[in-house]
N, C-alpha and C positions, 0 to 999 in steps of 0.2 A: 504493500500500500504506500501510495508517494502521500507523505507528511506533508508538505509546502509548493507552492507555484509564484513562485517570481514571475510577475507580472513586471513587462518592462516596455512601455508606449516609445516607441522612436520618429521623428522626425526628423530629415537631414542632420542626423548626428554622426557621419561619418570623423567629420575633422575632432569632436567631442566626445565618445562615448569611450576610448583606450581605456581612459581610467575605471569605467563602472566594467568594462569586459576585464580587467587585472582582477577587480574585487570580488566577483562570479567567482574567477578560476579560483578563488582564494579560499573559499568557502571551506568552514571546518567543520562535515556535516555529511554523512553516507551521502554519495553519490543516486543510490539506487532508490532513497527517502523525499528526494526534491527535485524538479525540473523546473527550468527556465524558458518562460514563453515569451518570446520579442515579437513586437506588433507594429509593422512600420505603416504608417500613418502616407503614403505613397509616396514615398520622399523622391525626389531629384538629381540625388548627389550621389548616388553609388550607396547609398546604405543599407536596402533589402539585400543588394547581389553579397556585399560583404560579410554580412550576418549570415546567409544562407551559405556561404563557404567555413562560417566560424562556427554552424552548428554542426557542421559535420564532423569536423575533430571530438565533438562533443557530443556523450548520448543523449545526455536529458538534457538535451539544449533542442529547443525549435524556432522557425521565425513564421509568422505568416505575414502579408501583406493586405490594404484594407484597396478595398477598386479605386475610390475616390479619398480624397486628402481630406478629413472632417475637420483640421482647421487648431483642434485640441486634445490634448490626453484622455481624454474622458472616453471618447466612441473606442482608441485603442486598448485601453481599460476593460471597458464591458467587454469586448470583444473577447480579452485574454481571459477572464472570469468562464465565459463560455465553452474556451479549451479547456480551463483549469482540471488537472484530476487529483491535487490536491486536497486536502482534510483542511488546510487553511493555504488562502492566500496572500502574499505579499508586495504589496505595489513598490515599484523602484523605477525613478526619473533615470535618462541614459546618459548624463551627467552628473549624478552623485555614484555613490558608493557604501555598498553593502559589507560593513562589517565582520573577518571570518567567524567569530562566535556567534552571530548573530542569529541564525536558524538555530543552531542547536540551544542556545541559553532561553531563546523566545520560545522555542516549541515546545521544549521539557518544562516549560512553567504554565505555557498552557493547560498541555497536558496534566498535569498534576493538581490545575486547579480548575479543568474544564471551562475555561474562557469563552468568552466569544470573540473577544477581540481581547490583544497585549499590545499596549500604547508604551514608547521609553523616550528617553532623550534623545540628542543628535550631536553630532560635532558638525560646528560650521566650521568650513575652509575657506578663508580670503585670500589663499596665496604667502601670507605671511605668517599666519599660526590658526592653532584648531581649537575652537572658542565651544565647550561644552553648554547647550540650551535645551530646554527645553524638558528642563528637572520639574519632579516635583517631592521635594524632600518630605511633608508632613504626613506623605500616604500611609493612610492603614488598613489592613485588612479587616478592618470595624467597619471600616465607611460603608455608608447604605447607599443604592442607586444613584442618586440625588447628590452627596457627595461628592461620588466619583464621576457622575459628567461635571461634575461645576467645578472640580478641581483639574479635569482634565480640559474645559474650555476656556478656564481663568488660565492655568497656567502654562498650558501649552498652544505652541502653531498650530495647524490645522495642515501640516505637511502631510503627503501619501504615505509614507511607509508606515506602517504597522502590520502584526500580525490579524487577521481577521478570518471565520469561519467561513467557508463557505459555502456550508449552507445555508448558513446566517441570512447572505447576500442572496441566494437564488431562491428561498423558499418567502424572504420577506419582499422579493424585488426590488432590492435596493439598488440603485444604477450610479453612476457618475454622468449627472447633468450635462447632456452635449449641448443645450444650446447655451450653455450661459460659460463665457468666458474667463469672466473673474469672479473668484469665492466657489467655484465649483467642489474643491475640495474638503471646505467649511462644510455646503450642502451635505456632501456623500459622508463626511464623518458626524455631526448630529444623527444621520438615518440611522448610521451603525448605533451610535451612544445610544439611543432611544428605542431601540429595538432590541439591543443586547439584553440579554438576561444576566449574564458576568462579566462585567468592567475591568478588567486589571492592569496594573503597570508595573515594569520591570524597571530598576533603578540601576540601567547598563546599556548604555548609546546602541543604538541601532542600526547608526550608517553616517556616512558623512557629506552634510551639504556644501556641494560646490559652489560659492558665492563670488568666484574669482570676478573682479569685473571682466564685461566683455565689451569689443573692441566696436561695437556697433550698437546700437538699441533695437532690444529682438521685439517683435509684433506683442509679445508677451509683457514688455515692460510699460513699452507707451501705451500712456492714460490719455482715457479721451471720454465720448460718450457714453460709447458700447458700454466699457469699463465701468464707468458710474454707474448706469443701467443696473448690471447684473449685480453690483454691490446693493443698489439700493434692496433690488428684490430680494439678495441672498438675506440683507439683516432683515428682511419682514420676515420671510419665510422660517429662519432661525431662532427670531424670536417668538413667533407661535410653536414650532417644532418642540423649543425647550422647555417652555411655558407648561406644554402635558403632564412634564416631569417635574417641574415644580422648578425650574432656572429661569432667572430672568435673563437675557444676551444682553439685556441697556446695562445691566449694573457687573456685569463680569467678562465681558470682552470688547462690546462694543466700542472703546476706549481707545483699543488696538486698531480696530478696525476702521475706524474712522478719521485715525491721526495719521494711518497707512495713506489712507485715499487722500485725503487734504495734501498730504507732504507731496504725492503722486501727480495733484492738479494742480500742484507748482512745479515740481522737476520732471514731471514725463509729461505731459501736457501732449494733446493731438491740439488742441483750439477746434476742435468740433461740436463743444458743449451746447446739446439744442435747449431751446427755452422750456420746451416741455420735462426736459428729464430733470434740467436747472427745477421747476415746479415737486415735481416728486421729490428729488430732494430736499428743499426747501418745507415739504408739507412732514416729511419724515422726520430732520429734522424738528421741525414744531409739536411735534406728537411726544417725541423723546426730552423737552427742551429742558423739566425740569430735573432729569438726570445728567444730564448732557452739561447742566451749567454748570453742576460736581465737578466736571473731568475737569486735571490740571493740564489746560491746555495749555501750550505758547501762545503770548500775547500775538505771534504770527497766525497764528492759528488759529485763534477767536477771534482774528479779523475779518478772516473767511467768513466762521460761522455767522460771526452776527450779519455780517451782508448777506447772508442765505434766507438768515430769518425772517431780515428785512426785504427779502422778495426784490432786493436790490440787483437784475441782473447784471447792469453794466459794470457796475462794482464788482460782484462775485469775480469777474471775468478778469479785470485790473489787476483785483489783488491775487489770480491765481498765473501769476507772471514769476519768475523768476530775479530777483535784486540783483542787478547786473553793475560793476563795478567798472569803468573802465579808466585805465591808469594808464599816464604819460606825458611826454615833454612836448609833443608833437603828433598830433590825433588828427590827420587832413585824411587818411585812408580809413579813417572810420568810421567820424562823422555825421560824414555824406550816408551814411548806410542809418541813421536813428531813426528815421522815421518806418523804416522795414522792420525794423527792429525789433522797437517798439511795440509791435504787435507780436510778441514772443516772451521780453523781458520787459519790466521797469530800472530805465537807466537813471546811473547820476555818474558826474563825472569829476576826476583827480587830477585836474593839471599840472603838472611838473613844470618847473620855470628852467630845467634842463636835464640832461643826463640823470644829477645826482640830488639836484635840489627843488624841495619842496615844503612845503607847509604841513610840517608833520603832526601837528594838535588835528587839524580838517584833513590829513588822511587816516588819522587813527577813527576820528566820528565817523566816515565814511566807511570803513572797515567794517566796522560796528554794525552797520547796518547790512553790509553787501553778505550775498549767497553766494553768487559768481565774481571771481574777479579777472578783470582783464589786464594785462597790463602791455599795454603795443609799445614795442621795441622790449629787448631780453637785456636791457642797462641797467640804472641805479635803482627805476622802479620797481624792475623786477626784481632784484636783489630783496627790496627791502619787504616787500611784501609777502614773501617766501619767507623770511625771518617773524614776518607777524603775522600771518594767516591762522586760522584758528584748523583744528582738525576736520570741524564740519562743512568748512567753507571750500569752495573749489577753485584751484588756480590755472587760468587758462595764459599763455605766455606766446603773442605772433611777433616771430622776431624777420626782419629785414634782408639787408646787406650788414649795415654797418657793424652791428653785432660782433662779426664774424673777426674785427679788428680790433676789441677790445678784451678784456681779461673780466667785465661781469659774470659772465655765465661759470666760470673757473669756482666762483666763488659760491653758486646758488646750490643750495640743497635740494637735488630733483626727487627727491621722496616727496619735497612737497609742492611740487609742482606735478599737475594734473596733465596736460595734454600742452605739448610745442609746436607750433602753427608756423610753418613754412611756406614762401610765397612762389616757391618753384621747385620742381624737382631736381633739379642742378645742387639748388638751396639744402633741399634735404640731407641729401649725403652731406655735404659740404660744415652743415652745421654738427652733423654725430661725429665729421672727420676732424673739425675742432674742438669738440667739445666733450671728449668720449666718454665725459660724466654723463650724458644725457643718455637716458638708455632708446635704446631705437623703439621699443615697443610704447613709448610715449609721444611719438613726432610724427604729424599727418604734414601733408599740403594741403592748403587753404589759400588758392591764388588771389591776386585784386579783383575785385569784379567792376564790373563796367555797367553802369543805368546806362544801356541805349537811348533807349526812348525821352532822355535829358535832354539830349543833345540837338542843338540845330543841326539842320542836312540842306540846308536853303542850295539850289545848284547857281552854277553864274558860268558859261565857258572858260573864265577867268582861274576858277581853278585849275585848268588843265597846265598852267605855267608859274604856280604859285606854291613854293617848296613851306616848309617849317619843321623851326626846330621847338623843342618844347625842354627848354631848360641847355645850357651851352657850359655848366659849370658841375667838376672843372674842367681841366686840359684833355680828358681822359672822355670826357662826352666828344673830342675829335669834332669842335667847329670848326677847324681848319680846314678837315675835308668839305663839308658841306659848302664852302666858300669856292674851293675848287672845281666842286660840282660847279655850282652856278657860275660860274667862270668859263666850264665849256659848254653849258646848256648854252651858256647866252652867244656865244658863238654862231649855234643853230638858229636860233631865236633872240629877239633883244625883248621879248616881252618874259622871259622869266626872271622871278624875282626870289628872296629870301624873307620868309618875317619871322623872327625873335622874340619868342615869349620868356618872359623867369628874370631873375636877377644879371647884371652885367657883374666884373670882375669887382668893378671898384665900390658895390654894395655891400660887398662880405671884408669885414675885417680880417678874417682870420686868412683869405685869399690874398688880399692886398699885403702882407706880411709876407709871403712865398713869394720868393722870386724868380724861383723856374715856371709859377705859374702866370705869376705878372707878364711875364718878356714874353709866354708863349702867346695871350692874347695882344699883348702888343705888334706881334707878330701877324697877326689876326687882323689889327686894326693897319696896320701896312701894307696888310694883303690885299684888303676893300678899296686903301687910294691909291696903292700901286696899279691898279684894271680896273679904275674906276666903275668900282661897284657901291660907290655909295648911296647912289640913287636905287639901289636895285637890292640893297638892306636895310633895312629895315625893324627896331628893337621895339615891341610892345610891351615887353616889361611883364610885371603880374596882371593878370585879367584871369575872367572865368572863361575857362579852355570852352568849355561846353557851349559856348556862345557865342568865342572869338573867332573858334576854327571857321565857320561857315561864313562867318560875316566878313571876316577878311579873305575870305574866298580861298582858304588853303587847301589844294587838291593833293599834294604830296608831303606828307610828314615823316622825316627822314630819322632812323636811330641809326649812329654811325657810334656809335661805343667802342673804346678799346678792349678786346675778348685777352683778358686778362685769367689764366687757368689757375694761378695762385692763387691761395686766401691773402686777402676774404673776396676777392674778385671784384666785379665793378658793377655789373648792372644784375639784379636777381630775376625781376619782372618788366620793367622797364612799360611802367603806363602810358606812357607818349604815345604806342605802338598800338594801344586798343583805343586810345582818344582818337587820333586820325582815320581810324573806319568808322567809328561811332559816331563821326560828323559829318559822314560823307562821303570822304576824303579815302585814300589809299597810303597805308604806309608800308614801307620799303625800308630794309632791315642788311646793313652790312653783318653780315655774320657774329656774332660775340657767344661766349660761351654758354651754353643754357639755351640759348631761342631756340632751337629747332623743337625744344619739350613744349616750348608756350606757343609758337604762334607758326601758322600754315609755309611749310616750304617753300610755297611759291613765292614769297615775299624777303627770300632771305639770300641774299648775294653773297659771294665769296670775298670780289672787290669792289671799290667805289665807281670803278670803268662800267663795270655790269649793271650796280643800280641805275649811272646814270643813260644806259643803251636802255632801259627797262622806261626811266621817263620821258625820254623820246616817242618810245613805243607808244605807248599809253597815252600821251599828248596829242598824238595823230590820230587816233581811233578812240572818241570819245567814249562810244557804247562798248570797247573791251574795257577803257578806264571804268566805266558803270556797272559792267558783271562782278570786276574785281571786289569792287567797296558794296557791292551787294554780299556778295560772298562772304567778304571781313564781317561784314555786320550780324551775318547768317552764323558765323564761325564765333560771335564773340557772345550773343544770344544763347549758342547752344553748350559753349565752355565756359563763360564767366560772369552769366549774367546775375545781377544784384539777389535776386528771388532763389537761385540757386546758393548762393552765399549763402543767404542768412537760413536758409532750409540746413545746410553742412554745418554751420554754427547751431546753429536749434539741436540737431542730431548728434552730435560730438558732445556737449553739454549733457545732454539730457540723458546718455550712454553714461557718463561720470557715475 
């Protein structure tokens, strides 16, 4: 007679499940007593065919597969209940792990005390060490029915694993709820409590949950409507369920469960919350309010409530934002993105008056307040905010170029630092290869992104002969070349010209003190009256690009960067290159190291001779100049547009 049935629901857990097939083999527990049923949920990844080669090494091992993907553990559940030929069965996630004593300690206490179900602790695993929960020290074997659900719903999760009859299960038809998402496992365990006839627990871990974080936010973590949905139903249904038995759920779990979902509809947020499910909660809520005002909330957290109670949707929805911090000396690449933003997190912001100095009274208040914090550039911000950050708060850190040429990061403790936000993949490596404190498994790309739809695109033929640069500083941006461009363009043509946006040399203090930098623009400015091109350059200075390009009619915006292969190198992302499509315009790209990761081949020249046969080309044939910068615009919509940012920041975040 087989004792036990491991029941175990898979879903593409190919790259996951190593760990829970080690803990099977481990099992210290006759072979001939227990069998393990895998139930893949139709997975995609190679997981059914894998399993079905892993059962064959093994007797009492089986897998089936289900036609259709239900979405949840629950349908592979029933299902595996169905196989079971077990005397009891045992539920196991294909990313935790089953205990080797764990059948033999659970089923000989069964057995000896005719159970219906044996509930124990768990070891949670972060990765960093194995945190014992899910105790309940005061059990006695006095407790009457009544006790022992209300000691096992106060003080335990409502995790799968336990031991449980099952006939229990098939004779009372108890199921695991397929259509409700969240709380499913709360439902299926009250049915067990409430129906068992012998309650018992064993004070001896029974598997190990895997809590490692994971590198994406799974469909399982993001909260949304659904989510709330099935929570609201699960605690109605919970609380009449227990009620039979003489437990309240408002005064002995509820607590849990509702500081869960609140924390849930600020850090995993979908923003789908409809008005009507916002109403049932709100009305649930109000039903519960005079137990509910007991719970020691967070003052964050009865900010919620009372906006619920007060039927205050737009409020509800505000405060279920996320406190976004963001910190820095210079924030032009962020900015422009708050009003996206905004509709995900509630920002306030930490301006640095440079590198290393700031107002440390008004970044400590602001600390105080923030859940997420940002800090754009990986310099003294970042430093210091990694030395004050609190354990619960999350540190998000997008560093640049310049970075890469100073010694902050040397100094920064990336224990406490959450996720490194790189603006190219050149960048990525580049930064793990300076910084080999960082560990890789914390460091995404998160490129600039471009608001197309900002920009003016006004047409005029006049672009067809009107170059730009976007920033000339310093020597290493190579205006030199572009001077020479225009030098033989105008040869061809005397109607092309150059316009100059951003600072000149003699703007920046710390330029005008360098003298190889001085002499090279000087050199620059010798060049324009040497070939009289001063009529034909032209300096705008600062202006809003998004405005200027079209209006000053610039059809070709030039990156001529020195492709510098040493750290920290010279250009990472180089924005100038998605402003000139985003306005119209075409940009045209001497090669520098990194472009070919960010921006379309076609646009990227070996030498300055090629780009400029390229704007001849394009000068003559207006409508291939028009496919191009259709194309750029097509290209920059589909890889960096604003909406797609702040979705990868929403998702990175909310993964934490």
């Amino acid at each position: 007679m087989i004792a036990v049935s491991i029941i175990v629901p898979c879903f593409n857990a190919y790259s996951k499940i190593g760990r829970c097939l080690a803990s099977l083999r481990s099992i210290d527990f006759p072979s001939d007593d227990y069998e393990v049923i895998f139930v893949d949920d139709k997975s995609t990844d190679g997981t059914y065919e894998m399993l079905k080669a892993e059962c064959e090494t093994v007797k009492n091992w089986s897998v089936t597969q289900l036609q259709n993907n239900s979405g949840s553990p629950s349908r592979p559940r029933n299902e595996g209940v169905k196989l079971a030929k077990g005397e009891y069965v045992f539920y196991l996630d294909c990313d935790d792990e089953i205990l080797p004593t764990t059948l033999k300690a659970y089923y000989n206490h069964a057995a000896k005390s005719d159970a219906c179900v044996v509930r124990g602790p768990l070891l949670a695993d972060d990765g960093k060490r194995k945190i014992l929960m899910n105790t309940i020290p005061e059990w006695s074997s006095r407790f009457s029915k009544k006790e022992r659900v209300s000691k096992i719903i106060e003080k335990q999760s409502t995790t799968p694993p336990q031991l449980v009859r099952t006939q229990l299960v098939v004779s009372k038809r108890i199921e695991w709820p397929e259509k409700i998402k969240m709380g499913e496992d709360t439902l299926f365990l009250v049915d067990v409590l409430c129906n068992a006839e012998n309650i018992e627990y064993l004070d001896e871990p029974c598997y190990i949950y895997n809590k490692r974080p994971a590198l994406t936010l799974s469909t399982t973590q993001a909260y949304g409507d659904k989510e709330l949905s099935d929570h609201i139903t699960v605690w109605s249904l919970v609380q009449s369920k227990l009620g039979e038995v003489g437990v309240d759920y408002s005064k002995t779990r509820l607590f849990v469960g509702l500081s869960t979902s609140l924390k849930s509809l600020i850090h995993k947020n979908k923003n789908d919350i409809k008005n009507e499910t916002f109403s049932r909660f709100s009305s649930f809520l109000k039903e519960h309010e005079a137990v509910i005002n007991d719970y020691k909330l967070s003052e964050r957290l009865k900010e919620i409530v009372i906006s619920a109670l007060k039927k205050d949707f737009k409020e509800f929805k505000n405060l279920c934002r996320p406190r976004l911090l963001v910190a820095g000396h210079d924030l032009k690449f962020i900015t422009p993105a708050e009003t996206a933003l905004s509709e995900h997190f509630d920002i306030r912001y930490d301006k640095w008056e440079s590198h290393t100095g700031h107002n440390e009274k008004q970044s400590k208040e602001l600390l105080g307040w923030a859940e997420v914090i940002w800090c754009e550039w990986m310099l003294g911000n970042s430093l210091w905010y990694s030395n004050n950050k609190k354990g619960n708060q999350k540190l998000v850190i997008r560093m640049h170029r310049q970075e890469l040429g100073t010694v902050y990061a040397e100094k920064i403790d990336f224990n406490n630092v959450d996720v490194v936000f790189t603006v190219s993949t050149l960048f990525f490596e580049r930064v793990i290869e300076r910084f080999p404190n960082i560990p890789r498994r914390k460091v995404r790309v998160l490129p600039n992104y471009v608001d197309v739809d900002a920009y003016g695109k006004e047409w005029h033929d006049d672009r067809l002969f009107t170059l730009g640069m976007i920033g000339i500083l310093p020597s290493k941006k190579n205006f030199h070349l572009a001077l020479e461009a225009l030098r033989t363009l105008k040869k061809k043509d005397s109607r092309y010209k150059l316009i100059v946006y951003g600072k000149k040399p003699e703007d920046l203090p710390w330029l005008t003190k360098n003298k190889e930098e001085m002499a090279y623009f000087e050199r620059c400015n010798s060049y324009i009256s040497e070939n009289v091109l001063d009529d034909s350059v032209r300096f705008r200075g600062h202006c809003d690009i998004k405005k200027a390009l079209a209006h000053d009619r610039v059809g070709f915006v030039l990156s001529l960067s020195e492709s510098v292969q040493e750290l920290p190198g010279f250009e990472s992302f180089h924005l100038a290159v998605a402003d000139g499509f985003a306005s119209g315009g075409v940009s045209l790209i001497k090669k520098w190291a990194g472009c070919e990761y960010i921006f379309p081949g076609t646009v990227i020249f070996e030498s300055t001779s090629g780009l400029v046969e390229a704007i001849l080309d394009f000068s003559a044939d207006k409508d291939r100049f028009k496919t191009l910068s259709y194309s750029g615009v097509s290209f920059l919509k589909e890889n960096y547009a604003l909406t797609e940012f702040v979705k990868n920041i929403k998702s990175e975040v909310s993964a934490l």
